[in-house]
PATIKOL-8916 format. One record per residue (C-alpha): residue in three letters; x, z, y. Coordinates in steps of 0.02 Angstrom, whole numbers, padded with zeros to 5 digits, always signed. Each point is the difference from the previous one (the first is absolute). Example, Ala and Ser with C-alpha at 12.3 -4.5 7.8 and 13.67 -1.06 7.14 Angstrom:
2
ALA+00615+00390-00225SER+00069-00033+00172
REM end
This chain:
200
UNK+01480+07097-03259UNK+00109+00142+00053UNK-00162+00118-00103UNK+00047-00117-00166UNK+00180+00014+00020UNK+00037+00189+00017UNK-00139+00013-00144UNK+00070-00118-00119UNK+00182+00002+00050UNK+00045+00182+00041UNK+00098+00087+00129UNK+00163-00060-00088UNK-00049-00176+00016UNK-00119-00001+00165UNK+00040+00017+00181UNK-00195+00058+00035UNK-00033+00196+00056UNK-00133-00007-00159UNK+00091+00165-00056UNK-00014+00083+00160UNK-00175-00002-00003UNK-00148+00080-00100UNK-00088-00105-00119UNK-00121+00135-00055UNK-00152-00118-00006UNK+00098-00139-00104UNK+00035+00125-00106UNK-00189+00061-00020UNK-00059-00190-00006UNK+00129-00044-00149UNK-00088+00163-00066UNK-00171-00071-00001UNK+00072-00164-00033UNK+00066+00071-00167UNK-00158+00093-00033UNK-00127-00150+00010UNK+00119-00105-00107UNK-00020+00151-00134UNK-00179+00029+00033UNK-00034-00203+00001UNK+00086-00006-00168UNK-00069+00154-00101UNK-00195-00031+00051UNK+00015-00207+00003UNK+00139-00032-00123UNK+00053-00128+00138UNK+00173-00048-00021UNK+00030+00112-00121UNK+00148-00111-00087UNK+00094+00001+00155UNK-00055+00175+00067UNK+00021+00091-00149UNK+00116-00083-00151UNK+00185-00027+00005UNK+00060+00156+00063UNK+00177-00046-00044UNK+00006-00165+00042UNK-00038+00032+00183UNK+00131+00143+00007UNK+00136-00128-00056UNK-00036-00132+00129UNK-00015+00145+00124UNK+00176+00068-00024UNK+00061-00165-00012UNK-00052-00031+00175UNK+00037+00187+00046UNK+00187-00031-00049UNK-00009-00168+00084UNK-00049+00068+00144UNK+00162+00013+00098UNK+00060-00173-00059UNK-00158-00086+00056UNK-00017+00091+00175UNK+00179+00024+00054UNK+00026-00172+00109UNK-00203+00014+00051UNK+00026-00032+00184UNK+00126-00150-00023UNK-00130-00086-00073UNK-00119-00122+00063UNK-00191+00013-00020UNK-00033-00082-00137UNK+00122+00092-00097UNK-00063+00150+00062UNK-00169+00000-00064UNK+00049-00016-00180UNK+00105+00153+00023UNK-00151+00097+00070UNK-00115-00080-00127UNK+00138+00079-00137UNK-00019+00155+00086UNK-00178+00018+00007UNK+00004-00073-00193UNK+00089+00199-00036UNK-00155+00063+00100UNK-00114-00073-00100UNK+00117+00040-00171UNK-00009+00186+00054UNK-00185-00007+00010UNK-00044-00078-00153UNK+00130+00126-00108UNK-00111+00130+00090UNK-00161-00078-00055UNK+00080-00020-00173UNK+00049+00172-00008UNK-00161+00070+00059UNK-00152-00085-00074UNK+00086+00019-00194UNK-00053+00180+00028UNK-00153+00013+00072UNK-00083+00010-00169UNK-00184+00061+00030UNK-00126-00121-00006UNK-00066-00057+00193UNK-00177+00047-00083UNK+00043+00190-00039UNK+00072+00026+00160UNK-00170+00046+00091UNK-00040+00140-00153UNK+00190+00070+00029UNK-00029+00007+00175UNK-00180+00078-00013UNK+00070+00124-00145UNK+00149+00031+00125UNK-00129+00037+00121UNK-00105+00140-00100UNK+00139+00096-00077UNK+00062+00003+00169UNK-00131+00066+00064UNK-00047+00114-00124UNK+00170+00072-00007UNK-00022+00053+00187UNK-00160+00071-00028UNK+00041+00103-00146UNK+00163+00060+00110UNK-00151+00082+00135UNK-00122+00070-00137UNK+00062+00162+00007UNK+00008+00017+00166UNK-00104-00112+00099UNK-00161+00035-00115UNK-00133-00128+00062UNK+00101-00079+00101UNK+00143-00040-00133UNK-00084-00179-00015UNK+00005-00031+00180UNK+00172+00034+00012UNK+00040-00061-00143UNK-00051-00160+00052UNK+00067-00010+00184UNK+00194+00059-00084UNK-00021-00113-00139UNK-00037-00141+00137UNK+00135+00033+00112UNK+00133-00002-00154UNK-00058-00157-00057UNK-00014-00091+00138UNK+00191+00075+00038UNK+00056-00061-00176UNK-00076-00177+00055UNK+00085-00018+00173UNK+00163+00054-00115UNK-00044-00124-00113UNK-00001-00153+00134UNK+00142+00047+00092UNK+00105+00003-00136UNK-00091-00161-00071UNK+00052-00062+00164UNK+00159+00071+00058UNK+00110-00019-00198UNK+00003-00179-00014UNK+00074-00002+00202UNK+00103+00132-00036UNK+00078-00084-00153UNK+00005-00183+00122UNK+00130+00135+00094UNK+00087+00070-00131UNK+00058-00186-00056UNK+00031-00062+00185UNK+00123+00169-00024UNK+00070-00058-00151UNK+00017-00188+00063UNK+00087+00050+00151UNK+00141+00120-00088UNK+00027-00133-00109UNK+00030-00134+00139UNK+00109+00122+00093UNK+00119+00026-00167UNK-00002-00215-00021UNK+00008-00020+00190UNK+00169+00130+00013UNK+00073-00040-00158UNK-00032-00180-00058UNK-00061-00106+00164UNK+00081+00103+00113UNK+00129-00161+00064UNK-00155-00126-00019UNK-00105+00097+00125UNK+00014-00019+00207UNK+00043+00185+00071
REM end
């Protein structure tokens, strides 16, 4: 419960130490989270209405709970049980919001068919590989294709661990940014607007 709270609440909000500690491997598993949702959509089409349309409508109902934020949270811990789980399930609601707007944003783009993307890959692959070989001709001699091969390896395997981490590290990154954003904003509304509502 405490793990919920300082997730869904914030700092401004929650009396848990969820700020004082690393959540590295959240971070990575809302990461892979956000990359099977993409992945589940673009080769299956599943959910594609919700995953991928309304790009605007989600942002609206997102800010409106962004903005709400402070209103809804403020008086948390005065509030019995059952009142509190609605105000987490709100919560986790702008969770979900920020997820799908990512989705939305995301899949629009990714314009190449799911068919051609083994013939990029393997054309990726040869000019790669070819570009590191002709880099050792005129030095190397025979052995330009050897090398040629073991660089051209090595830098695309490189660009492919790249490639995942930032798959999997941008969508946690921008989970932060708005947790950022959230709290600033409940800070201003706590200090200026709720500031004789709220227990100090």
């Amino acid at each position: 419960m405490d793990y919920l709270e300082g997730l869904l609440l914030g700092v401004q909000w929650s009396d848990t130490d969820f700020e004082n500690r690393r959540h590295i491997g959240s971070l990575a598993l809302y990461g892979v989270l956000v990359n099977l949702l993409l992945a589940m959509c673009y080769f299956t089409g599943i959910l594609s209405a919700v995953l991928k349309d309304e790009f605007i409508l989600k942002t609206i109902f997102f800010l409106i709970i962004f903005f709400a934020c402070p209103f809804i949270c403020f008086r948390y811990y005065r509030y019995p049980i059952w009142v509190k789980i609605p105000i987490l399930a709100v919560q986790a609601c702008k969770q979900v919001l920020l997820t799908l707007m990512l989705t939305s944003w995301i899949l629009p783009k990714m314009t190449v068919s799911s068919g051609d993307i083994q013939q990029i890959l393997i054309d990726y692959l040869n000019s790669t590989l070819e570009a590191h070989t002709e880099r050792f001709q005129d030095t190397a001699g025979t052995f330009a294709t050897v090398l040629g091969v073991i660089t051209g390896g090595v830098y695309v395997v490189f660009v492919f661990i790249v490639a995942v981490f930032l798959a999997l590290i941008v969508p946690g990154l921008l989970f932060c940014v708005v947790r950022m954003l959230q709290l600033a904003y409940d800070k201003v509304v706590a200090k200026f607007i709720l500031a004789d509502y709220i227990d100090h």
